[in-house]
MIDREN-883126 format. One record per residue (C-alpha): residue number from 1; chain; x, y negated, z. Coordinates in nm, 3 decimals. Layout:
<rs>
R   mifi   kolza      east     north        up
R    NUM       A         X         Y         Z
...
</rs>
This chain:
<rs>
R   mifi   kolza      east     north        up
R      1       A    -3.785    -4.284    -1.491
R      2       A    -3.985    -3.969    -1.452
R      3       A    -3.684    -3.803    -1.702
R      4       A    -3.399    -3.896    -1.449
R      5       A    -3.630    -3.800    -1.158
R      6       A    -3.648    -3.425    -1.307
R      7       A    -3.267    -3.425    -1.404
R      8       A    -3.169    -3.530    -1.035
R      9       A    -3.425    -3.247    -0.895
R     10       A    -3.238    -2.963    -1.109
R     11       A    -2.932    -3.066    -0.992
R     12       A    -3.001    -3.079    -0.681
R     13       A    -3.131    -2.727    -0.712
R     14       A    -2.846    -2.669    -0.851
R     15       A    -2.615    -2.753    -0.604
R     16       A    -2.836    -2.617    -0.328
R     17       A    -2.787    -2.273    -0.439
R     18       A    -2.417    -2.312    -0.469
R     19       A    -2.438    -2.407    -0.079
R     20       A    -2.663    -2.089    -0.017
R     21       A    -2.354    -1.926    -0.183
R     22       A    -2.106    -2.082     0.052
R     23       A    -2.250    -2.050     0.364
R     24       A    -2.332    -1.644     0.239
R     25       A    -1.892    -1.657     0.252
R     26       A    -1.852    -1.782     0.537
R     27       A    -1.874    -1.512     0.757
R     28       A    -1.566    -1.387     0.618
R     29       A    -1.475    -1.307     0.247
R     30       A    -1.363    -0.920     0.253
R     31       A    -1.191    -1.001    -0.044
R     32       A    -0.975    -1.236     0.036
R     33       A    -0.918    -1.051     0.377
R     34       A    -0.790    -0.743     0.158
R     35       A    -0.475    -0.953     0.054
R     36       A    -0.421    -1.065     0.369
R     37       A    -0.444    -0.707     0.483
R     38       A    -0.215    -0.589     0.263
R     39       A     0.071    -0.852     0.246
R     40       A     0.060    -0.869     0.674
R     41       A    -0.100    -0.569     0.835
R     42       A    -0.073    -0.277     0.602
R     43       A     0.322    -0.200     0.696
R     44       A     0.164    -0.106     1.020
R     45       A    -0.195    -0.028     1.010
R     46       A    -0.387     0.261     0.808
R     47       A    -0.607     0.143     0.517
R     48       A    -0.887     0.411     0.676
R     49       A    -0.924     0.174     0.963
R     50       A    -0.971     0.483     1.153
R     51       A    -0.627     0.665     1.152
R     52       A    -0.331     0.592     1.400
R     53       A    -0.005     0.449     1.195
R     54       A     0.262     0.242     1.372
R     55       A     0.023     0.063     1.499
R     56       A    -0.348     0.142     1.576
R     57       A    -0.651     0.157     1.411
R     58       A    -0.792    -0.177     1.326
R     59       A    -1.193    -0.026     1.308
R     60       A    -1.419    -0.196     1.566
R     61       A    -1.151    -0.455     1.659
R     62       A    -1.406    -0.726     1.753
R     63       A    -1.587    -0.489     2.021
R     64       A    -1.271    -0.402     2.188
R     65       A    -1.220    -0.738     2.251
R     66       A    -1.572    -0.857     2.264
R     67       A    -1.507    -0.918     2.660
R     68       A    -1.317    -1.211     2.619
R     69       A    -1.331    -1.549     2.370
R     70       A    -1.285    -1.476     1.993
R     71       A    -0.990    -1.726     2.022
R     72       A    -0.842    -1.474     2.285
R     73       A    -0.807    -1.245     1.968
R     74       A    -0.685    -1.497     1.730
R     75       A    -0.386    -1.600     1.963
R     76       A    -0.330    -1.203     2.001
R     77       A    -0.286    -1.218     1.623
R     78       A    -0.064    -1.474     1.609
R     79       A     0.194    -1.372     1.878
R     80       A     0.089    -1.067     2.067
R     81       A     0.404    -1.096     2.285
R     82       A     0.298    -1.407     2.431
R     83       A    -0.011    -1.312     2.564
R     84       A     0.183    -1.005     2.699
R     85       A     0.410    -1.269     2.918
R     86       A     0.040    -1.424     3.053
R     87       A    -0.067    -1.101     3.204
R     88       A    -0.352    -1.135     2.956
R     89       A    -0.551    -0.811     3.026
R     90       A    -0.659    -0.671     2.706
R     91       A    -0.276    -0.772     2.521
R     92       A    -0.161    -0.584     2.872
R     93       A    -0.346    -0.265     2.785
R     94       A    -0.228    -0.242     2.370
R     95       A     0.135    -0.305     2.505
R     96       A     0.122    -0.045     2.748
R     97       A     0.005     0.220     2.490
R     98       A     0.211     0.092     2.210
R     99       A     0.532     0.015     2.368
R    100       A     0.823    -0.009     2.299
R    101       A     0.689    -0.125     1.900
R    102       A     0.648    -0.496     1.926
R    103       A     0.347    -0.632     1.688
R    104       A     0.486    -0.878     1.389
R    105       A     0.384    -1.237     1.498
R    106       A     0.160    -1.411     1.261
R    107       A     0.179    -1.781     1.373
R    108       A     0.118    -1.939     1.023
R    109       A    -0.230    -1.760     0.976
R    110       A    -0.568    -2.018     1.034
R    111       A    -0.859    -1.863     1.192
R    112       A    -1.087    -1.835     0.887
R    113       A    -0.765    -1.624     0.723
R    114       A    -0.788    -1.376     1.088
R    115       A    -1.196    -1.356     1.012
R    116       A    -1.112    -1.299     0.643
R    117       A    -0.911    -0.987     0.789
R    118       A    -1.187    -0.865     0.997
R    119       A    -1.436    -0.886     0.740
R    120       A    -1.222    -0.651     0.513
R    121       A    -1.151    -0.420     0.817
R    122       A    -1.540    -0.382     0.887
R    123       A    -1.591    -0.350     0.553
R    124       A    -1.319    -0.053     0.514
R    125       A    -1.430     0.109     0.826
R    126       A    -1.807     0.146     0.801
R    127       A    -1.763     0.225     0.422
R    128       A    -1.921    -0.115     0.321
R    129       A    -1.660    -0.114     0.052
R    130       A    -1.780     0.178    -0.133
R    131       A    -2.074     0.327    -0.281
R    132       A    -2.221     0.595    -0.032
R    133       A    -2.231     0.954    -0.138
R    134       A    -2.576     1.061    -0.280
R    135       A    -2.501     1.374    -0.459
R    136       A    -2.138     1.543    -0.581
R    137       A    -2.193     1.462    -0.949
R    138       A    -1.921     1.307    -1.179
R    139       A    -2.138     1.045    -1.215
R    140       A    -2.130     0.927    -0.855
R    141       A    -1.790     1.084    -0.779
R    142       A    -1.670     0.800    -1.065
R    143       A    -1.843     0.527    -0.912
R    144       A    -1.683     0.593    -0.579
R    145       A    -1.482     0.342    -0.467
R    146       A    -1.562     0.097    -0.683
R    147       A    -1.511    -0.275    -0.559
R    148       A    -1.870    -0.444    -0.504
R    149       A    -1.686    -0.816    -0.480
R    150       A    -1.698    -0.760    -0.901
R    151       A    -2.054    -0.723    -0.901
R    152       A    -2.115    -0.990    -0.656
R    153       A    -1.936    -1.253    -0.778
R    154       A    -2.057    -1.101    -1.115
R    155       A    -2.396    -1.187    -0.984
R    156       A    -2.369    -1.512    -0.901
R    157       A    -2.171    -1.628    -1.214
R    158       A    -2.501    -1.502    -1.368
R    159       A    -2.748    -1.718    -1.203
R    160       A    -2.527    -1.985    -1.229
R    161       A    -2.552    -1.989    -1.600
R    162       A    -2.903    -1.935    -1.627
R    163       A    -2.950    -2.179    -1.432
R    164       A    -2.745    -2.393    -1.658
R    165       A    -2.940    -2.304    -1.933
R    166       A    -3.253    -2.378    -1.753
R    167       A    -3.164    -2.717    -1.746
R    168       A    -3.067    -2.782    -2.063
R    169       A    -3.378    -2.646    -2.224
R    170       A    -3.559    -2.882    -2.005
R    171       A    -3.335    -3.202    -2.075
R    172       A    -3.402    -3.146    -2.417
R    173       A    -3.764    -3.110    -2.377
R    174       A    -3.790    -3.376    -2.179
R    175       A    -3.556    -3.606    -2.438
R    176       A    -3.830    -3.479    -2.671
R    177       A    -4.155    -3.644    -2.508
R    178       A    -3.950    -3.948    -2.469
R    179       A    -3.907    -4.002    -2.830
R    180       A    -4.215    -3.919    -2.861
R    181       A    -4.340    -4.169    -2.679
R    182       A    -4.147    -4.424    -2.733
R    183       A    -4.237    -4.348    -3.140
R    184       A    -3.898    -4.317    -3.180
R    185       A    -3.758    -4.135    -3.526
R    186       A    -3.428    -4.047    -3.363
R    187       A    -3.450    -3.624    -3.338
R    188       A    -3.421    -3.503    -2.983
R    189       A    -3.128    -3.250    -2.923
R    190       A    -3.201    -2.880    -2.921
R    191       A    -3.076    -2.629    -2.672
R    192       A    -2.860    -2.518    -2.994
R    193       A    -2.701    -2.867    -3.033
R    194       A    -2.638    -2.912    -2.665
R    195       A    -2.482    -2.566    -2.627
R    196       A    -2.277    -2.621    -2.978
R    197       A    -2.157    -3.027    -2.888
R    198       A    -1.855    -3.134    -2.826
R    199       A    -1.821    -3.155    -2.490
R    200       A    -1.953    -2.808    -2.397
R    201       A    -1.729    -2.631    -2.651
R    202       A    -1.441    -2.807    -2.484
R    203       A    -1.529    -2.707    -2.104
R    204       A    -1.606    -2.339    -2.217
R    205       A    -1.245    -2.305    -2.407
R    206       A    -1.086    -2.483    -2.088
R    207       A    -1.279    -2.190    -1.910
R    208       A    -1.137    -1.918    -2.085
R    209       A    -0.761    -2.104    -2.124
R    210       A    -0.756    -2.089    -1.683
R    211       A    -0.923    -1.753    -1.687
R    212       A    -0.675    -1.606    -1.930
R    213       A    -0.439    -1.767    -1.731
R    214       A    -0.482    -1.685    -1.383
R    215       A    -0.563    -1.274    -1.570
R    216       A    -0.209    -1.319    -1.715
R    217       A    -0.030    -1.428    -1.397
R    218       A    -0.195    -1.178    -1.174
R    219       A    -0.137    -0.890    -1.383
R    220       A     0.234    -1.026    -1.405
R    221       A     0.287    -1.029    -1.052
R    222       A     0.165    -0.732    -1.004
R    223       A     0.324    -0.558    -1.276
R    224       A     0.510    -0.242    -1.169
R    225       A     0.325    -0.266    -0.810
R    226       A     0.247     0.135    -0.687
R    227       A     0.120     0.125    -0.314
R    228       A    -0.036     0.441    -0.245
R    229       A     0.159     0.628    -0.463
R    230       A     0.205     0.988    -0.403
R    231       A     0.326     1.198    -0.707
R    232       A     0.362     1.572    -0.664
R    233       A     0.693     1.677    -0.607
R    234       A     0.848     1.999    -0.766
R    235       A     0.899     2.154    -0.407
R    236       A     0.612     2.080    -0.131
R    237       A     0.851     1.920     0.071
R    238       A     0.653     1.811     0.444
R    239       A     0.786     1.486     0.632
R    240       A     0.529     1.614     0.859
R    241       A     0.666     1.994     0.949
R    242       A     1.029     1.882     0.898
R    243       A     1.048     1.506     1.080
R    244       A     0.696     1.519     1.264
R    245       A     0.702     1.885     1.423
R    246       A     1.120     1.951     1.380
R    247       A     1.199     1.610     1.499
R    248       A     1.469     1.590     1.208
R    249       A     1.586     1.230     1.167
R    250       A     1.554     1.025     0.919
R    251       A     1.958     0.973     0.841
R    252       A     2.053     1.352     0.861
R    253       A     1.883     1.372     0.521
R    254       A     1.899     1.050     0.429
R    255       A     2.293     0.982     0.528
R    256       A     2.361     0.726     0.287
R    257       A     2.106     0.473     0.437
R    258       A     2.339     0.350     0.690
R    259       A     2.631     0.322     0.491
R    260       A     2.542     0.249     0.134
R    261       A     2.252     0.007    -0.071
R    262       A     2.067     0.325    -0.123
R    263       A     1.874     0.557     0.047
R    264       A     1.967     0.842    -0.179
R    265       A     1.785     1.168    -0.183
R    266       A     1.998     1.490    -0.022
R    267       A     2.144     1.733    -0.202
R    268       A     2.033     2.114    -0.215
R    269       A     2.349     2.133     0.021
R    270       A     2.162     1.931     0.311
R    271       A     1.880     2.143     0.259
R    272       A     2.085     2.491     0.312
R    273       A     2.241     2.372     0.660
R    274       A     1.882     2.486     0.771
R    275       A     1.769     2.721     0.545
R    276       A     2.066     2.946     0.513
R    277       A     1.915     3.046     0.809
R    278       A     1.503     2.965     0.828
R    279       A     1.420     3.164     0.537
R    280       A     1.064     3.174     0.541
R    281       A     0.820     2.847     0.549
R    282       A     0.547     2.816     0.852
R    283       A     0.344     2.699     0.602
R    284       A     0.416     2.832     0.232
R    285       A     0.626     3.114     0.332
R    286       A     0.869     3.184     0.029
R    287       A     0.726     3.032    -0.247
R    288       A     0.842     2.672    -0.140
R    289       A     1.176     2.784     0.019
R    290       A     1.271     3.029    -0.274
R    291       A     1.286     2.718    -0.511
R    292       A     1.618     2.557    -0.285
R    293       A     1.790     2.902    -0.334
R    294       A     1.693     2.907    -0.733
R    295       A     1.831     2.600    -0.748
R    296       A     2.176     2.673    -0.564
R    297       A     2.220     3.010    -0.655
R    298       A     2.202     3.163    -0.293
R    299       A     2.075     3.554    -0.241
R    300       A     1.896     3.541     0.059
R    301       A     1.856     3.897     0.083
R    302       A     2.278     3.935     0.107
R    303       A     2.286     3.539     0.268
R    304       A     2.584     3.476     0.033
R    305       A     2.630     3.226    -0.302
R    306       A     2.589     3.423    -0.641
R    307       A     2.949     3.418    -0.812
R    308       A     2.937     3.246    -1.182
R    309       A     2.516     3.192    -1.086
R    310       A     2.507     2.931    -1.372
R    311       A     2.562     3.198    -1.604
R    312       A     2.314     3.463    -1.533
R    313       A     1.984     3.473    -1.758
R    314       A     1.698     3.390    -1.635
R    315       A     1.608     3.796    -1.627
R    316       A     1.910     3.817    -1.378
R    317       A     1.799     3.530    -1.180
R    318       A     1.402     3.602    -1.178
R    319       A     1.520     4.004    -1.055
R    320       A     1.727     3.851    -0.738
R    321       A     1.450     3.612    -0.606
R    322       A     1.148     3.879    -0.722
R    323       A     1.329     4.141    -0.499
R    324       A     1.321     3.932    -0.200
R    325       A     0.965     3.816    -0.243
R    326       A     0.843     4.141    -0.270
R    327       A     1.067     4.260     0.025
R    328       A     0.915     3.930     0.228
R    329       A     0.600     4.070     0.121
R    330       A     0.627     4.422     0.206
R    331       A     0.778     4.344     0.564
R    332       A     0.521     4.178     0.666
R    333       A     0.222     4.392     0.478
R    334       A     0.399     4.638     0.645
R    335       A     0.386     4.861     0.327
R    336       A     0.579     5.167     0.158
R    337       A     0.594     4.958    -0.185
R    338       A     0.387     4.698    -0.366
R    339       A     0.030     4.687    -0.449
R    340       A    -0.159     4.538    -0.694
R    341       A    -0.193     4.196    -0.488
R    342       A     0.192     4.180    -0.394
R    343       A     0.287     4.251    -0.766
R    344       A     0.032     3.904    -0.836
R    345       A     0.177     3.718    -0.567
R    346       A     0.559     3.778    -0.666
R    347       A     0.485     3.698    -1.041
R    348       A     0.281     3.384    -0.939
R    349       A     0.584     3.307    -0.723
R    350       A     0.815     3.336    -0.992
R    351       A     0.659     3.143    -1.224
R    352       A     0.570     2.859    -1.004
R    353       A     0.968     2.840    -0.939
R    354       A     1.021     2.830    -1.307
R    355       A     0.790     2.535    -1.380
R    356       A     0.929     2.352    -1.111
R    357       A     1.290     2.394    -1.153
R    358       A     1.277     2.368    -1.585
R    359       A     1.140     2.075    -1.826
R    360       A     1.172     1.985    -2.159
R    361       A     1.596     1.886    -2.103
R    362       A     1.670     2.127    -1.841
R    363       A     1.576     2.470    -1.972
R    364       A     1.725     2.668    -1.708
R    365       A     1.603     2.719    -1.328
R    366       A     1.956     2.683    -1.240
R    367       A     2.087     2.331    -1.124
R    368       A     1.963     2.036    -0.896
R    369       A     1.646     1.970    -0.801
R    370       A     1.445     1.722    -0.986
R    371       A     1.226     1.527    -0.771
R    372       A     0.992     1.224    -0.879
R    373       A     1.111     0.863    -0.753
R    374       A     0.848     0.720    -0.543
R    375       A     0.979     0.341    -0.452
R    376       A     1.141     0.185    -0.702
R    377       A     1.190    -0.202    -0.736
R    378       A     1.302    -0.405    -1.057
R    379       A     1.620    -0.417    -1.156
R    380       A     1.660    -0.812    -1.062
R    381       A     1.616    -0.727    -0.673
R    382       A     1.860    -0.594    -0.472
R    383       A     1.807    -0.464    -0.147
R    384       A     2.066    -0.341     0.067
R    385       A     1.945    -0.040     0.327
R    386       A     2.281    -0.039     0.501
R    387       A     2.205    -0.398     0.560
R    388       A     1.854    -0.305     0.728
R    389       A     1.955     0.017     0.897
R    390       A     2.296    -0.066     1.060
R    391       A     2.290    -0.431     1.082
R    392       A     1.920    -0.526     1.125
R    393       A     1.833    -0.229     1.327
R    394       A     1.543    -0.206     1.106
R    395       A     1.287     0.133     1.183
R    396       A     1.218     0.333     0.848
R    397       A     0.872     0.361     0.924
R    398       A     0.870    -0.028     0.917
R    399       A     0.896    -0.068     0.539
R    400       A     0.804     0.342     0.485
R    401       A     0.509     0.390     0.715
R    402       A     0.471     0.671     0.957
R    403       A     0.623     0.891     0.729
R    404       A     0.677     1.168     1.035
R    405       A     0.302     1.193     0.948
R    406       A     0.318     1.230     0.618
R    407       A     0.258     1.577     0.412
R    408       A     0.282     1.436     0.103
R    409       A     0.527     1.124     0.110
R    410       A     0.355     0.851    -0.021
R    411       A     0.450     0.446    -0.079
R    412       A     0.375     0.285     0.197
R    413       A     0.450    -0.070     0.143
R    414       A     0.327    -0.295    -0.131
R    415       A     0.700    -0.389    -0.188
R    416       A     0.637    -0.697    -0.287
R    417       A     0.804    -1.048    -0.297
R    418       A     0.574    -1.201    -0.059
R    419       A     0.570    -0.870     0.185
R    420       A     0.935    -0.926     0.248
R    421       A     0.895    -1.293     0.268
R    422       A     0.727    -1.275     0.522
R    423       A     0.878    -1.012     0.689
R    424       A     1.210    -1.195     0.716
R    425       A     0.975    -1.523     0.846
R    426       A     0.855    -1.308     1.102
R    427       A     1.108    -1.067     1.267
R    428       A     1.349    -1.170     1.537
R    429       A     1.721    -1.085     1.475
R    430       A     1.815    -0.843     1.743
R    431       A     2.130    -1.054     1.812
R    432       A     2.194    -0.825     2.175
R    433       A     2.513    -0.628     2.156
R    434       A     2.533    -0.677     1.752
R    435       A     2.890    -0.797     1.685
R    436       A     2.766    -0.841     1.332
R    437       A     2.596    -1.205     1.493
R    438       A     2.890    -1.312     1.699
R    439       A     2.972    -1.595     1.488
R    440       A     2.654    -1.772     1.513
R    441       A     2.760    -1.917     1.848
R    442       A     2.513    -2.191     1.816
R    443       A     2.214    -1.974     1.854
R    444       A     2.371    -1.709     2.104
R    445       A     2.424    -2.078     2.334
R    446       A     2.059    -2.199     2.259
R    447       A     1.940    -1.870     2.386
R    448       A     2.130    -1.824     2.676
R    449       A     2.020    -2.190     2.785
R    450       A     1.675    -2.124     2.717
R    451       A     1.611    -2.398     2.455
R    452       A     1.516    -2.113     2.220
R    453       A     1.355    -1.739     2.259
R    454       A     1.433    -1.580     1.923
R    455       A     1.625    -1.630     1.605
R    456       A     1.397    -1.532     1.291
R    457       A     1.575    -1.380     0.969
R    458       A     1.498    -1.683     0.759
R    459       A     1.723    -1.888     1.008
R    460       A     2.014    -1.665     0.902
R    461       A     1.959    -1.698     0.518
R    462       A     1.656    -1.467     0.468
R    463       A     1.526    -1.676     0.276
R    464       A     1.759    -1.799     0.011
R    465       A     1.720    -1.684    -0.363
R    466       A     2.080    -1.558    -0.402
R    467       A     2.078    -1.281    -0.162
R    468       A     1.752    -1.046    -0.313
R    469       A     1.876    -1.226    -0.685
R    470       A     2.187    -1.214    -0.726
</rs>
């Protein structure tokens, strides 16, 4: 009696502090919220928390909107434009900064998913999810950024087992005074044979079997994933000077968006329709520029193409493109002839064109441009851009970010399966003046007598296998 009493108190213990862990999650698990983020909200809003993407900065949501119900800000969530038709006040105020770029609805998300998101938000904007700077020493520069969730649930996984153990020292002790007592001869079990039986063996190798598992599945889907990624690029190439500050758009570089499955990148010869004329960088001067005309084989000190360029040598080529960086140099020194520092900066010119423009296969600075491919997807998905650009009257910076921002172009999107899953679940067909939507009459008669607002891309196929796996 007393035996069962004890084993009933552990467990209850037990169980009590897996409720203490529980109700410690239920504010809202910041790691959960980080997939959420980043299948739903990252296309639009910065991981900072603090900078201004297509949409704003999610940091210090919950006191923005702290003047009205928190269910106020879970409808928001769920379809902004909505609240927009009410005349809600604080949906009112976003739209009229924001406008004319509608916010994605999320109708399918539950409330404890929207706190989920906020937790991750705080936790990203007051730095919760990273260690705090102490002093600038490898050591703490390499702990930086580290996830804590590891160490938590780390933690807990811990205390768990201890606790385990706990109890199974005491069961055995326990099993102990009862033989003895009973003068039993039977041998009471040892915390070796209970760990080492039968049963235990088989619930720790089930364990491992789902761990290795769900390790092996996750890894697989996100095998080949590269959000964030921002390689350098042989020429310092600025979205931000050249789309932000020129107002260049996107499909004068990029022409074959509109009319082809890729996005390709432009030739030199796109390039030279400005630079023929600008010259000289705002930024780098002619150490970035310089690197086009290397390529091409154009003397910008005559402003004419070099006659049989691919057969210079590279003392030829490295005399045309000196000369005019130490002219550049001397106009604006405002000098009879070189010193010392113009001589370093034209060599360290030079070479940085060489390294850029030659590798291992191409030994010559002569010839295209070889730039690093920053979003790629496997070969079993097609995507169409034409299909996006022309017909869905889909916004680069909706799958690219606010790349007009951008000095170093970096991957925006995650790119993955479920991000354009739910994309297509989620954005309204612009079926106005589109001829490409004429012949579905049935919705175009449904809209017109009211019986529906919007047609969503999954109602038009976006969703079937064969058209992204073909």
């Amino acid at each position: 009696m007393i035996t069962r009493l004890i084993k009933n108190r552990l467990f209850s213990l037990l169980f009590a502090s897996i409720s203490v862990i529980n109700i410690a999650l239920a504010g809202g698990d910041a790691a959960a919220g980080k997939t959420l983020f980043i299948n739903n909200c990252a296309s639009c809003h910065a991981k900072d928390m603090k900078s201004k993407l297509t949409g704003p900065a999610l940091g210090g949501v919950e006191e923005r909107w702290a003047a009205y119900p928190k269910s106020d800000l879970y409808a928001w969530v769920r379809n902004s434009q909505a609240m927009i038709a009410k005349g809600h006040p604080r949906a009112t105020e976003l739209w009229n900064a924001w406008k004319p770029t509608v916010m994605t609805s999320f109708t399918t998300l539950k409330d404890e998913e929207i706190d989920n998101i906020i937790a991750y938000v705080n936790q990203q904007y007051t730095g919760g999810g990273a260690k705090k700077e102490v002093a600038k020493t490898d050591a703490v520069a390499g702990e930086e950024g580290k996830d804590n969730n590891l160490v938590f649930y780390g933690s807990i996984l811990a205390v768990l087992a201890f606790l385990m153990l706990l109890m199974a020292q005491l069961t055995a002790r326990l099993n102990s005074i009862k033989y003895a007592a009973e003068g039993s001869e039977q041998r009471a079990k040892t915390l070796k044979d209970i760990l080492t039986s039968k049963s235990v063996m088989t619930f720790v190798i089930f364990g491992l079997i789902v761990l290795g598992g769900y390790t092996t599945v996750n890894n697989a889907i996100a095998f080949g994933r590269q959000q964030g990624y921002a390689p350098e690029q042989p020429i310092k190439f600025s979205h931000a000077t050249h789309a932000g500050q020129q107002k260049i758009d996107c499909q004068y570089c990029h022409d074959s968006a509109r009319r082809s499955k890729h996005s390709s990148i432009p030739g030199t010869n796109t390039c030279m329709n400005c630079h023929a004329a600008v010259k000289v960088g705002s930024k780098y001067g002619t150490a970035e520029i310089t690197k086009i005309y290397a390529s091409i084989g154009f003397d910008p000190t005559t402003g004419k193409y070099i006659e049989n360029y691919d057969k210079l040598s590279e003392e030829q080529v490295s005399s045309i493109y000196k000369k005019w960086i130490g002219d550049n140099y001397v106009s604006q020194k405002s000098l009879a002839a070189l010193d010392k520092g113009g001589e370093l900066l034209v060599n360290n010119q030079w070479e940085a064109i060489k390294t850029s423009l030659t590798n291992e296969l191409k030994t010559k600075v002569q010839g295209p441009v070889e730039w690093t491919r920053i979003h790629s997807l496997p070969d079993h998905v097609y995507f169409n851009h034409a299909q996006h650009v022309s017909v869905g009257k889909v916004a680069c910076q909706t799958c690219h970010g606010k790349v007009e921002a951008m000095e170093v172009m970096t991957q925006h999107a995650p790119l993955s399966m479920g991000w354009c899953i739910n994309c297509h679940r989620q954005t309204d067909v612009k079926f106005a003046d589109n001829d490409y939507y004429n012949t579905y009459k049935r919705y175009h008669d449904e809209i017109k007598n009211g019986t529906r607002e919007s047609v969503k891309v999954e109602e038009v196929g976006g969703l079937e296998c064969q058209k992204c796996h073909y």
